[in-house]
TORLUMBA-569454 format. One record per residue (C-alpha): x, y, z; residue in one letter. Coordinates in steps of 0.001 Angstrom, whole numbers. Layout:
% residues N
       X       Y       Z dotor
       X       Y       Z     A
...
% end
This chain:
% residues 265
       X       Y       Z dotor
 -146405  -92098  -38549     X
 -144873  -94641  -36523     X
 -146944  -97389  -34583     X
 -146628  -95871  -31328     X
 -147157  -92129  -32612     X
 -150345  -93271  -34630     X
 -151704  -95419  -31136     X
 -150695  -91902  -28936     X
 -152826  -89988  -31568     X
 -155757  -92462  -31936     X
 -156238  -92976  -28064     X
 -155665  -88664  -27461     X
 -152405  -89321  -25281     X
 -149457  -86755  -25065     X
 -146448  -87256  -26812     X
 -144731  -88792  -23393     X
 -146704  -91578  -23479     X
 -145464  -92284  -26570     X
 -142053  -94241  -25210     X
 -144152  -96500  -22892     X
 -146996  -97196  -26096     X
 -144065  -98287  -28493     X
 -142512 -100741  -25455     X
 -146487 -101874  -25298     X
 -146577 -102567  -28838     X
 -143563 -104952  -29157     X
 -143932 -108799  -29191     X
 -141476 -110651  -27659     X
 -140984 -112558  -30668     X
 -139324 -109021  -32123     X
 -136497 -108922  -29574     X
 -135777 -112754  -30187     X
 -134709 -111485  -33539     X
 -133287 -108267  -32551     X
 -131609 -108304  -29269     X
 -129497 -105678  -29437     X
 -132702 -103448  -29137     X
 -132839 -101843  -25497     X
 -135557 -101935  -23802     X
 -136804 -105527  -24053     X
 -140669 -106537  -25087     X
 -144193 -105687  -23888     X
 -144174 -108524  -21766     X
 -143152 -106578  -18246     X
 -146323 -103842  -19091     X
 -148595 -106671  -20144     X
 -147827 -108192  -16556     X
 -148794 -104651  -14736     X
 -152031 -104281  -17193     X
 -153371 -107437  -16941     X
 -153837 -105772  -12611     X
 -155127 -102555  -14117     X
 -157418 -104164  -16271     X
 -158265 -106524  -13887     X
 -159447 -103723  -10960     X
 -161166 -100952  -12696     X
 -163145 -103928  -14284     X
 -163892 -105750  -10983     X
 -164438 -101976   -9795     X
 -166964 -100989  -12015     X
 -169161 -104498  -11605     X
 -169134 -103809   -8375     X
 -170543 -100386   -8654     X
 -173199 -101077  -11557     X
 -174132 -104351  -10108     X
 -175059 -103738   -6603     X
 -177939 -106908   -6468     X
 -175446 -109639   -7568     X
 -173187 -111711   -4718     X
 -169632 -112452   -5176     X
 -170428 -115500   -7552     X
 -172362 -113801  -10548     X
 -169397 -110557  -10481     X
 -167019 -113307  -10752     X
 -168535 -114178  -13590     X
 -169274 -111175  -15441     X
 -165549 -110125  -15148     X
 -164251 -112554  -16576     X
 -166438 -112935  -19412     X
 -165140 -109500  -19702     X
 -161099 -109275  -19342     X
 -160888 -113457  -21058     X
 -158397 -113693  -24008     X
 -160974 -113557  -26528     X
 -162919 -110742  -24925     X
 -159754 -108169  -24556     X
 -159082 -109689  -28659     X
 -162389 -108547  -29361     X
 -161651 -105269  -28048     X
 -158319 -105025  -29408     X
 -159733 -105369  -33181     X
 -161764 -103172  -32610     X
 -159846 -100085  -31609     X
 -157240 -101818  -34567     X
 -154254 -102236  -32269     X
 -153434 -106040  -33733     X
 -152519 -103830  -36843     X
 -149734 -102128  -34802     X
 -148262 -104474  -33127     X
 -144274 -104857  -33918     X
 -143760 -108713  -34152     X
 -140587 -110299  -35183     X
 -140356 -111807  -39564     X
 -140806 -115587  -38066     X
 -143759 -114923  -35960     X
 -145455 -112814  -38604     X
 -145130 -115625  -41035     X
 -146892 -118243  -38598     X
 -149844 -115726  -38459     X
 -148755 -114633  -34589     X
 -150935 -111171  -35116     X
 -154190 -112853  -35583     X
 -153846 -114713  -32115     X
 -156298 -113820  -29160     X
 -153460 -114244  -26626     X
 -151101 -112207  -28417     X
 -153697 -109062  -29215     X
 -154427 -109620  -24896     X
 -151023 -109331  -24156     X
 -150723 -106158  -25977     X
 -154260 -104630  -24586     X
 -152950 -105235  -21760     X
 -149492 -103392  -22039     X
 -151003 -100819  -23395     X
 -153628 -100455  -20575     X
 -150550 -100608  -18350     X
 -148784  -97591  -20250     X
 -151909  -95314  -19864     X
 -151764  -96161  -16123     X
 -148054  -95023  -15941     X
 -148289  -92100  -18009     X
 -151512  -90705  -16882     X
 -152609  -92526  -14018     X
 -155171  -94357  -13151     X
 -157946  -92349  -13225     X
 -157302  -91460  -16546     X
 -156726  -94880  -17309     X
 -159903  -96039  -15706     X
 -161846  -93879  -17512     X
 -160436  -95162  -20653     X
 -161505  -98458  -19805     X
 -164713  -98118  -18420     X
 -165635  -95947  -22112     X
 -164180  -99017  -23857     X
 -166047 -101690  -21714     X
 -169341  -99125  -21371     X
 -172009 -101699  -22969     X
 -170491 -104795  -21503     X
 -170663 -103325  -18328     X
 -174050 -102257  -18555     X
 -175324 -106132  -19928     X
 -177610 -107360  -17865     X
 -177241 -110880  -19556     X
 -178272 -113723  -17113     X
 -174812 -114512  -15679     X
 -175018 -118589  -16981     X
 -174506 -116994  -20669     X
 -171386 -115309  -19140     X
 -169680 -118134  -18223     X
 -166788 -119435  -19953     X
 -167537 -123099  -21661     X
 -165058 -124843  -19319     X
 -166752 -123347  -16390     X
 -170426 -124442  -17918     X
 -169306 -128100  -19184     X
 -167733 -128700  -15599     X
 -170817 -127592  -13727     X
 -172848 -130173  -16070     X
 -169982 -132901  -16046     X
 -170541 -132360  -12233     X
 -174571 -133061  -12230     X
 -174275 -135779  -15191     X
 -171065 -138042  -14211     X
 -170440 -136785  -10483     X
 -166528 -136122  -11569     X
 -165014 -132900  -13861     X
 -164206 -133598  -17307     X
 -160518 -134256  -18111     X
 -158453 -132569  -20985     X
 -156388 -134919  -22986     X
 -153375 -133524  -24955     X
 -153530 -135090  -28715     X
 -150097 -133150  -29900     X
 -147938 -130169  -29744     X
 -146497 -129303  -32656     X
 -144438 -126183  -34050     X
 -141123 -123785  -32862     X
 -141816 -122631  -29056     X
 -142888 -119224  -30581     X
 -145523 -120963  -32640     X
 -146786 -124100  -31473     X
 -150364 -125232  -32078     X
 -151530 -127536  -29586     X
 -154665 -130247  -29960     X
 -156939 -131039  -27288     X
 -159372 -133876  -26267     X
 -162033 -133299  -23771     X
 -163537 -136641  -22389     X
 -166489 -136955  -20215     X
 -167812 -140799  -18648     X
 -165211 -142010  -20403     X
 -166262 -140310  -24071     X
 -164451 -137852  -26436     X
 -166876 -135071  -26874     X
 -164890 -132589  -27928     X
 -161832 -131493  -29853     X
 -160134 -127809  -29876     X
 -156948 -126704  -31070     X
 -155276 -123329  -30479     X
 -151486 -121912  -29759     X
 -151860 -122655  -25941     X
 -153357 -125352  -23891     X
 -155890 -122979  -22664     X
 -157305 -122006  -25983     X
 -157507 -125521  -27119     X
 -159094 -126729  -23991     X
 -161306 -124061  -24690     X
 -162487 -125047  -27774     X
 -162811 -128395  -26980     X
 -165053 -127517  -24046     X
 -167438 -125116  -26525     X
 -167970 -128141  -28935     X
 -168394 -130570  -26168     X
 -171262 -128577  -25129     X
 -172387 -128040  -28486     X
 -172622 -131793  -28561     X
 -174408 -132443  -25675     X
 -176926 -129369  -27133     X
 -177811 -130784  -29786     X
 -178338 -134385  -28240     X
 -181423 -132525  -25984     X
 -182307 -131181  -29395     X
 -182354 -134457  -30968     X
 -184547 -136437  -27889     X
 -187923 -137464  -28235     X
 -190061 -134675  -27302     X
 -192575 -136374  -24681     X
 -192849 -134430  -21338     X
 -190861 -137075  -19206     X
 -187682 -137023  -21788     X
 -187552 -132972  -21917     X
 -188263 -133252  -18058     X
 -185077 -135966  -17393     X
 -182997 -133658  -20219     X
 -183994 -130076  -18343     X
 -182870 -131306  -14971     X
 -179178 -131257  -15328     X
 -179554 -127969  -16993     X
 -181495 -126422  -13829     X
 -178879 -128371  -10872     X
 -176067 -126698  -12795     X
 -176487 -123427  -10861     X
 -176368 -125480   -8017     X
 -173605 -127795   -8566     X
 -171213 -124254   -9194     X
 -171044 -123720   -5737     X
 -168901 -126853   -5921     X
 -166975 -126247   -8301     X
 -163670 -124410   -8426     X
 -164035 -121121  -10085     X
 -161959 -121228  -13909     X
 -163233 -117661  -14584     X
 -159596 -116296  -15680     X
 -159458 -119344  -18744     X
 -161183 -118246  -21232     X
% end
C-alpha cells in the first residue's frame, strides 16, 4: 500500500483524504530532487496545521483547565505542540516511517529529525481539517493529546529549558543569557548547527541540532543541568541550601518579566 493509502487506513479516513495525506507526507527535500512533480511539498499544509494544532490545543486547556490564568495555559500548550512534543507524537502513531523524503536528505538522517516529523504532524493535522473539518479533526487531536491534556503537572516542569534558564539567569545575573553560534556546517538541507549558551560571562552549556532553535535548546537543558548539579554538590548546612533555594522560589516571580519563548522548544 502506498504511504498515503496506509496513513488514510491507519487514521480511519476516506479514500478522499487520501490526495491531501500524500501532499502531507512529502518533504520538501523530495521536490528539490524531483521538480517536475506537481503539486509541490507539505510545506503549505504544515503552515495551515501548525493553526489547527495550535487552537484545538489552546481550546481544550482552556476547557480542562478552568483554575489556571493566562500564564500557566501558555505554558502547558506549548509544552504540548513544541518540536519535540508533536516528534514524540509522530513516532508514536509511526508517521516518520512514511514520510517521502528526497535520496540526499535520507542519507543525512533527515527522517529522524524532530522538526521534520513536526512539520509533517502538522500537514497532516492540516489535511484532516480540509477533508473532514474541524470537528473531526479536533477530535482527532484531542484523542491523541488525551493524557497530556489531562496532566496536572505543576506548570514550572512544563516549561521549555530556555524559558526556565532565562527566568533563573534573570534572578541570578539580572540580564538573559545569550546564545553564541560555535559553527554551521553542512548543505542548506542538512546543516547541523553548534551552540554556546553563556551566563555572567560563563559557557554553561553546549547543544547542537539542525536549527538554531534545537541547538539553543540543548544548550539551555545542559546549562541547567549544570547549575543542578552545582546545588547538588553545595555544602548541605541550612544557610547554603537556604541562599541555593532562593533563586529557585523568585523564578516564578521573575517570569512575569520575562518575554514568553513558549513556541521554542
Amino acid at each position: 500500500m502506498e504511504p498515503a493509502g496506509e496513513l488514510a487506513a491507519r487514521l480511519g479516513l476516506p479514500a478522499n483524504a487520501r490526495a491531501l495525506l500524500e501532499r502531507a507526507l512529502i518533504h520538501g527535500s523530495f521536490t528539490n530532487e524531483h521538480p517536475e512533480e506537481p503539486g509541490g511539498s507539505n510545506e503549505r499544509l504544515e503552515f495551515l496545521g501548525d493553526a489547527v494544532v495550535s487552537l484545538v490545543i489552546s481550546e481544550a486547556l482552556f476547557t480542562r483547565h478552568p483554575e489556571e490564568d493566562e500564564g500557566a495555559l501558555t505554558a502547558r500548550r506549548a509544552a504540548l505542540v513544541s518540536t519535540r512534543a508533536l516528534a514524540r507524537v509522530t513516532r508514536r502513531l509511526h508517521l516518520d516511517e512514511l514520510i517521502v523524503l528526497g535520496q540526499g536528505a535520507e542519507r543525512t538522517g533527515e527522517r529522524g529529525r524532530a522538526s521534520v516529523q513536526a512539520a509533517t504532524f502538522e500537514a497532516v493535522a492540516a489535511a484532516v481539517y480540509l477533508s473532514e473539518g474541524f470537528e473531526a479533526a479536533r477530535d482527532w487531536l484531542t484523542a491523541l493529546f488525551a493524557n497530556e491534556l489531562d496532566d496536572q503537572a505543576p506548570v514550572a516542569r512544563l516549561k521549555s529549558p530556555k524559558s526556565r534558564l532565562q527566568e533563573i539567569s534573570y534572578v541570578r545575573w539580572g540580564s538573559p543569557p545569550s546564545y553564541r553560534l560555535v559553527s554551521a556546517m553542512g548543505p542548506d538541507h542538512a546543516k547541523r548547527y553548534v551552540v554556546e549558551v553563556v551566563l555572567g560571562e560563563q559557557v554553561l552549556g553546549r547543544g547542537e541540532g539542525g536549527n538554531r532553535r534545537d541547538a539553543e535548546t540543548e544548550a539551555a537543558a545542559q546549562a541547567m543541568a549544570v547549575l543542578l548539579d552545582d546545588v547538588a554538590s553545595d555544602e548541605p548546612s541550612a544557610g547554603a541550601a537556604s541562599a541555593r533555594r532562593a533563586p529557585e522560589d523568585e523564578a516564578a516571580h521573575a517570569a512575569g518579566m520575562v518575554a514568553r519563548e513558549d513556541a521554542d522548544s
